[in-house]
SEBATOR-584238 format. One record per residue (C-alpha): residue number from 1; residue in one letter; x, y, z. Coordinates in nm, 3 decimals. Layout:
N
+-----+------+---------+---------+---------+
:  nr : rest :      px :      py :      pz :
+-----+------+---------+---------+---------+
: NUM :    a :       X :       Y :       Z :
...
+-----+------+---------+---------+---------+
END
This chain:
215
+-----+------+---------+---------+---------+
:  nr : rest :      px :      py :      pz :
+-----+------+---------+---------+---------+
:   1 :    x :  -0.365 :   5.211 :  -1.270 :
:   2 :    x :  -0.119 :   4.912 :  -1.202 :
:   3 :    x :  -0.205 :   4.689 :  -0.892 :
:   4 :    x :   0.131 :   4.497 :  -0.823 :
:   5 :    x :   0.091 :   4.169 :  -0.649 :
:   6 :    x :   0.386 :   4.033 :  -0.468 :
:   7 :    x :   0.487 :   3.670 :  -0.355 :
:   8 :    x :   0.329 :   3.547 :  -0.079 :
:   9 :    x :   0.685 :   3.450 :  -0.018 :
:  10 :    x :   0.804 :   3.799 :   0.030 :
:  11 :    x :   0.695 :   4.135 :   0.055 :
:  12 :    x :   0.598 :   4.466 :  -0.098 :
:  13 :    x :   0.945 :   4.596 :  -0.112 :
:  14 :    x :   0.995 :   4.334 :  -0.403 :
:  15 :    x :   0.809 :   4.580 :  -0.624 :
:  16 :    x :   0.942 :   4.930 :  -0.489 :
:  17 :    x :   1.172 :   4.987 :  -0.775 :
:  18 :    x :   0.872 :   4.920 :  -0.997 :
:  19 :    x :   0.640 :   5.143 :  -0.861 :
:  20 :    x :   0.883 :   5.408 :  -0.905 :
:  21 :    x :   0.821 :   5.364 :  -1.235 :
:  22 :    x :   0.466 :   5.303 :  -1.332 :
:  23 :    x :   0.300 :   5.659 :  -1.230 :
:  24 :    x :   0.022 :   5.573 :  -0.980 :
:  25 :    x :   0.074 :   5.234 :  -0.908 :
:  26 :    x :  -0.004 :   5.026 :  -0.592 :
:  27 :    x :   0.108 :   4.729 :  -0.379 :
:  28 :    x :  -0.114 :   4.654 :  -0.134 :
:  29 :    x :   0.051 :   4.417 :   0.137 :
:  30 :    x :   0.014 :   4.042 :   0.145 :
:  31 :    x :   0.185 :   4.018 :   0.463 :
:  32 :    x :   0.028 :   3.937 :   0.815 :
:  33 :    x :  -0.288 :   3.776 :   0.671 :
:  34 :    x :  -0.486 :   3.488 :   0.886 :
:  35 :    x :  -0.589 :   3.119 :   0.716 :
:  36 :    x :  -0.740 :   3.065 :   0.484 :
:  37 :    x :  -0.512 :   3.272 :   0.280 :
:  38 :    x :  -0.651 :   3.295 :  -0.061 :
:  39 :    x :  -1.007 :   3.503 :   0.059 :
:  40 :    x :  -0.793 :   3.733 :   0.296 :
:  41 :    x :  -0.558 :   3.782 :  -0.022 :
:  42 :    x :  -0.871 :   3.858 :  -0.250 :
:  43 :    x :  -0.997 :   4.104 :   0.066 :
:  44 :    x :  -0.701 :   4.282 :   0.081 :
:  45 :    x :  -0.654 :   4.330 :  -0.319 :
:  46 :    x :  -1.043 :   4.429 :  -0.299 :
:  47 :    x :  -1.012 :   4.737 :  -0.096 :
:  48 :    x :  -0.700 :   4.844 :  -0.287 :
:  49 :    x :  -0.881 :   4.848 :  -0.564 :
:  50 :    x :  -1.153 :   5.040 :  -0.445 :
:  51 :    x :  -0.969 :   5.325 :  -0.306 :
:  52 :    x :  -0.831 :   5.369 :  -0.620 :
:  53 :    x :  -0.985 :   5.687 :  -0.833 :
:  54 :    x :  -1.265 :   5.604 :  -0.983 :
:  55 :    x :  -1.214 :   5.696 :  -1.395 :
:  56 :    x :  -0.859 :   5.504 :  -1.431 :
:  57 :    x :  -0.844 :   5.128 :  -1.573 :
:  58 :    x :  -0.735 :   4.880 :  -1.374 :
:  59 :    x :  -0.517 :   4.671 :  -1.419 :
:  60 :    x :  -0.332 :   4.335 :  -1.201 :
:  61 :    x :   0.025 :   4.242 :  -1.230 :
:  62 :    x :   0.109 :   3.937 :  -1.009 :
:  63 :    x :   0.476 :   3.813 :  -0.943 :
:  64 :    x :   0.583 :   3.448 :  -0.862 :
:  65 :    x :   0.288 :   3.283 :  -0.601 :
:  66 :    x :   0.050 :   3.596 :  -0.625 :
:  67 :    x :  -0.028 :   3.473 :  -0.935 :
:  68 :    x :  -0.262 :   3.198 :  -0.879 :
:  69 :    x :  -0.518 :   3.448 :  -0.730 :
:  70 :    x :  -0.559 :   3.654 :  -1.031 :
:  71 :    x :  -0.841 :   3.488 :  -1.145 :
:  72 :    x :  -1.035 :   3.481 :  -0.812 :
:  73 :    x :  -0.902 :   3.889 :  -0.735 :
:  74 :    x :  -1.054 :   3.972 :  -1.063 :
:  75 :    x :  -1.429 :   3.781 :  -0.958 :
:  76 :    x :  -1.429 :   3.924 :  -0.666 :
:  77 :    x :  -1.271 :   4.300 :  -0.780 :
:  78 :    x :  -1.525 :   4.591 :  -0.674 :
:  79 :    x :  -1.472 :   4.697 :  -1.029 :
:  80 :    x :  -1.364 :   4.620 :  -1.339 :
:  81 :    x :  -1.074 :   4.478 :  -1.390 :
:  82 :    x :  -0.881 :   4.572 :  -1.753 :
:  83 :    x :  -0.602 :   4.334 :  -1.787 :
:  84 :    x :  -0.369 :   4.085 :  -1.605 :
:  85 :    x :   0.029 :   4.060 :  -1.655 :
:  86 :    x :   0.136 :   3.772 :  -1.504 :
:  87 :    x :   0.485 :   3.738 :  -1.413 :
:  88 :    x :   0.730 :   3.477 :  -1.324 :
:  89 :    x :   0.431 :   3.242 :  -1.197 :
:  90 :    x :   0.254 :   2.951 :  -1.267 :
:  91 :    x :  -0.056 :   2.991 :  -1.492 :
:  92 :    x :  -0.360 :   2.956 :  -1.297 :
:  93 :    x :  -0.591 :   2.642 :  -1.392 :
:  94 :    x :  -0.828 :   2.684 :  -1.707 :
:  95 :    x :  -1.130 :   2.592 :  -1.495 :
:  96 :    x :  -1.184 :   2.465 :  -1.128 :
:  97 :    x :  -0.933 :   2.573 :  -0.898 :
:  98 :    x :  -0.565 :   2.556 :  -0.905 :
:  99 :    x :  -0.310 :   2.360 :  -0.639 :
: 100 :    x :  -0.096 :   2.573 :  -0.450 :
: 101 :    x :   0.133 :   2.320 :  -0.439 :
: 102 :    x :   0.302 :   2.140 :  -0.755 :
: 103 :    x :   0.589 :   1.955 :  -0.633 :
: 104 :    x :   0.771 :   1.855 :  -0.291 :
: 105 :    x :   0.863 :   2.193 :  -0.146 :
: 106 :    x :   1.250 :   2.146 :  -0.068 :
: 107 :    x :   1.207 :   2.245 :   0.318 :
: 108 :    x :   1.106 :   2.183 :   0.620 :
: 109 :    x :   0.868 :   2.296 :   0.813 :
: 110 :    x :   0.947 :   2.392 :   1.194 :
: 111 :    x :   0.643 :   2.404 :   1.423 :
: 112 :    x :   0.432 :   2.411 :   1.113 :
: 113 :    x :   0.574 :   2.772 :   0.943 :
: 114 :    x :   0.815 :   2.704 :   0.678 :
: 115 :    x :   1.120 :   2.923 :   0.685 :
: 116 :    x :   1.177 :   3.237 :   0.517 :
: 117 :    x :   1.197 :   3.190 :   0.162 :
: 118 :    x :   1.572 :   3.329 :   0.086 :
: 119 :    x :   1.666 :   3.040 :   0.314 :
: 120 :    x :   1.562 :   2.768 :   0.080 :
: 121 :    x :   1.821 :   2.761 :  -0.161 :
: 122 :    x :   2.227 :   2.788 :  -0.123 :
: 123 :    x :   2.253 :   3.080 :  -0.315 :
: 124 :    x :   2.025 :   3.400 :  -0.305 :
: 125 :    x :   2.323 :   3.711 :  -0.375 :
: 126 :    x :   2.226 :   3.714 :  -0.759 :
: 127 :    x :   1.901 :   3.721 :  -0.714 :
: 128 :    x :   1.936 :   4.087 :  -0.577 :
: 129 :    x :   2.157 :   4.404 :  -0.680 :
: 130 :    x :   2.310 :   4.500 :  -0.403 :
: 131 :    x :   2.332 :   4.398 :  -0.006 :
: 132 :    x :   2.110 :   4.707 :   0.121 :
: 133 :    x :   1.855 :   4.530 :  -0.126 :
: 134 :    x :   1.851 :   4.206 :   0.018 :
: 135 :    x :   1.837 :   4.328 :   0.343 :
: 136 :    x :   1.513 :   4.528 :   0.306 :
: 137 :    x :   1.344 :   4.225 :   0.124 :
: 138 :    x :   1.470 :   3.985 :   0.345 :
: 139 :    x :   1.314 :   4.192 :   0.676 :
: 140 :    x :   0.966 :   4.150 :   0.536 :
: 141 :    x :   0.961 :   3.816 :   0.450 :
: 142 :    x :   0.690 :   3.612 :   0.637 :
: 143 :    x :   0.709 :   3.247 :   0.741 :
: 144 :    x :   0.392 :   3.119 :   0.636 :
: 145 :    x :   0.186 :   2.802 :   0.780 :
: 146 :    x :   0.299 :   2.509 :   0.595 :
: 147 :    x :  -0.091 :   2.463 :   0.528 :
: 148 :    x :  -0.063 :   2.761 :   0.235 :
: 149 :    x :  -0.004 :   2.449 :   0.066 :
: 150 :    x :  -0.259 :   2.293 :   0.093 :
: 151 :    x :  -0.498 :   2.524 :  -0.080 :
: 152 :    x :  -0.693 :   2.511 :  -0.370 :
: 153 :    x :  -0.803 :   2.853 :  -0.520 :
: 154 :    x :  -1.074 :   2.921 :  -0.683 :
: 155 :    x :  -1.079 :   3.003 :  -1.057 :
: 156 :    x :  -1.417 :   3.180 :  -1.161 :
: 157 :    x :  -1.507 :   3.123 :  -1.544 :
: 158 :    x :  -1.475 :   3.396 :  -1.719 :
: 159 :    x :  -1.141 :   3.569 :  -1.542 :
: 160 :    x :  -0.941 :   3.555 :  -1.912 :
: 161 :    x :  -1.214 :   3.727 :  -2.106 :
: 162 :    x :  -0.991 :   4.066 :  -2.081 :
: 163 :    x :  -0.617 :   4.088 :  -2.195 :
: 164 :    x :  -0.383 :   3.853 :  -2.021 :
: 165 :    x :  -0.035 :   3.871 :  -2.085 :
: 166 :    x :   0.321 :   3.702 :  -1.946 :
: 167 :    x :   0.652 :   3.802 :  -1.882 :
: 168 :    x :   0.931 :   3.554 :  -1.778 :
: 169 :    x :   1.304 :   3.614 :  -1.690 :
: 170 :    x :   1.465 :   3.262 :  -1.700 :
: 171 :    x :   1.382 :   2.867 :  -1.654 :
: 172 :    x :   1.180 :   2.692 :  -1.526 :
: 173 :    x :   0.929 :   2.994 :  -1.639 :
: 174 :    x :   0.965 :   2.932 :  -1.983 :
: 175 :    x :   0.776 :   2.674 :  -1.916 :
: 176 :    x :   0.475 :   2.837 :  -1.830 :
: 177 :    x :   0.549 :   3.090 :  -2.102 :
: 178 :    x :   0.502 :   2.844 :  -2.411 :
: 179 :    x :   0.177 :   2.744 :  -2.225 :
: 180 :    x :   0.073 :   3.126 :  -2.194 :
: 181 :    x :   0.147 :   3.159 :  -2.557 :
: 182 :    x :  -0.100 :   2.867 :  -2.638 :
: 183 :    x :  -0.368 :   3.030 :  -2.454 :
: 184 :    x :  -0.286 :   3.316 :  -2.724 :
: 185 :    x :  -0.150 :   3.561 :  -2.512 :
: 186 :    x :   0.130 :   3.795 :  -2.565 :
: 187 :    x :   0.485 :   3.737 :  -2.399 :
: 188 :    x :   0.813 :   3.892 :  -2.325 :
: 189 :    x :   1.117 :   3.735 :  -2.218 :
: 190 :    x :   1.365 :   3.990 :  -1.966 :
: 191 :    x :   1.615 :   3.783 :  -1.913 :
: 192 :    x :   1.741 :   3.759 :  -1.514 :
: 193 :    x :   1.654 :   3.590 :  -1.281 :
: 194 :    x :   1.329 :   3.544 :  -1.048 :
: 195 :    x :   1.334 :   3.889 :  -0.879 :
: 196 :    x :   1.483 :   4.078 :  -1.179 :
: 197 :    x :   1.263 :   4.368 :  -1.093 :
: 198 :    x :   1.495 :   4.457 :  -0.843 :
: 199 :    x :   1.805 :   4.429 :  -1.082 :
: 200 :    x :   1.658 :   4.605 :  -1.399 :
: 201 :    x :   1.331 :   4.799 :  -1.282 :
: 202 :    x :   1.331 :   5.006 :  -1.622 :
: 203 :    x :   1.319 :   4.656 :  -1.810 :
: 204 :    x :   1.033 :   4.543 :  -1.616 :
: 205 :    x :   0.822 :   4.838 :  -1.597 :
: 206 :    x :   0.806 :   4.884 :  -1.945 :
: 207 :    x :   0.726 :   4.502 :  -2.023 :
: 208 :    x :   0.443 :   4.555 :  -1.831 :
: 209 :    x :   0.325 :   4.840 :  -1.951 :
: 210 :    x :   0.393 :   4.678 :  -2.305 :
: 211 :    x :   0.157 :   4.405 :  -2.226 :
: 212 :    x :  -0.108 :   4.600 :  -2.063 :
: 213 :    x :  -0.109 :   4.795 :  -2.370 :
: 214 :    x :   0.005 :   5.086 :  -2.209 :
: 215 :    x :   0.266 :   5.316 :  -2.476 :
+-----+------+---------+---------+---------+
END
């Protein structure tokens, strides 16, 4: 069973065409959750999890933001968790806990919520298929508290002893792909842009189930 994480960034519908795809999969929503964000994100991947049936493996796949809590979802998971697919995301620290935030972010923040995400950069169109598309995505996408990013989360020892692997569509995540590959995990390169699994679902879905070792 597939447990699709979205960006905290946007919403479920970023996986949809996914999901057609990968028999039984989930996405539980990330939207609508209180500070402190990471514990409310690891309660709400919990209980998706545990409704799950019972004799399936589980396995995480976490897009863009989502997957920073991968190692803390997988602690914390009411059972075992059988492999992670990272995609499009920075790698989570080795140890410790890992920054939310890297770099400047390039907005502003307006009565501290930052604005939807589509609205940071000049050009969003090729990011999605169609208009419809956009539309949907764009609907659901939260304005979170500009303290999101100022988070630390958690990363219990121990989260990496299971099969990891990456999958990247374009720059700057190539980045974190040769790092991924020094950890020794598998990767695959799709190459798009940062929310190619609307653009080429088929593509994606059977990266992932490529890395999850899935036929």
């Amino acid at each position: 069973m597939f447990v699709l994480l979205h960006s905290l960034l946007l919403g479920p519908r970023t996986w949809s065409p996914v999901v057609a795809r990968l028999p039984g999969a989930v996405v539980p929503s990330l939207l609508g959750l209180d500070p402190p964000h990471w514990p409310a994100v690891v309660e709400r991947v919990a209980a998706a999890i545990d409704r799950l049936p019972p004799a399936e493996p589980v396995h995480l796949v976490a897009h863009s933001s989502a997957g920073l809590h991968v190692p803390v979802i997988v602690d914390a998971s009411p059972r075992p968790v059988a492999g992670c697919v990272l995609v499009e995301t920075r790698l989570p620290s080795l140890t410790g806990s890992s920054p939310t935030r890297q770099n400047a972010l390039p907005v502003e923040a307006v009565d501290g919520l930052l604005p939807p995400w589509t609205t940071w950069w000049d050009e969003v169109d090729p990011l999605f298929p169609d208009q419809r598309t956009r539309a949907l995505v764009e609907a659901e996408q939260p304005r979170l508290p500009v303290t999101y990013y100022d988070q630390r989360i958690p990363v219990p020892a121990g989260w990496d002893d299971r099969p990891c692997g990456y999958l990247w569509f374009g720059p700057p995540y190539d980045q974190q792909a040769s790092l991924a590959r020094a950890r020794g995990w598998p990767v695959i390169h799709v190459p798009g842009r940062h929310l190619h699994q609307l653009v080429d679902p088929d593509a994606v879905a059977a990266a992932i189930r490529a890395l999850a070792g899935i036929g």
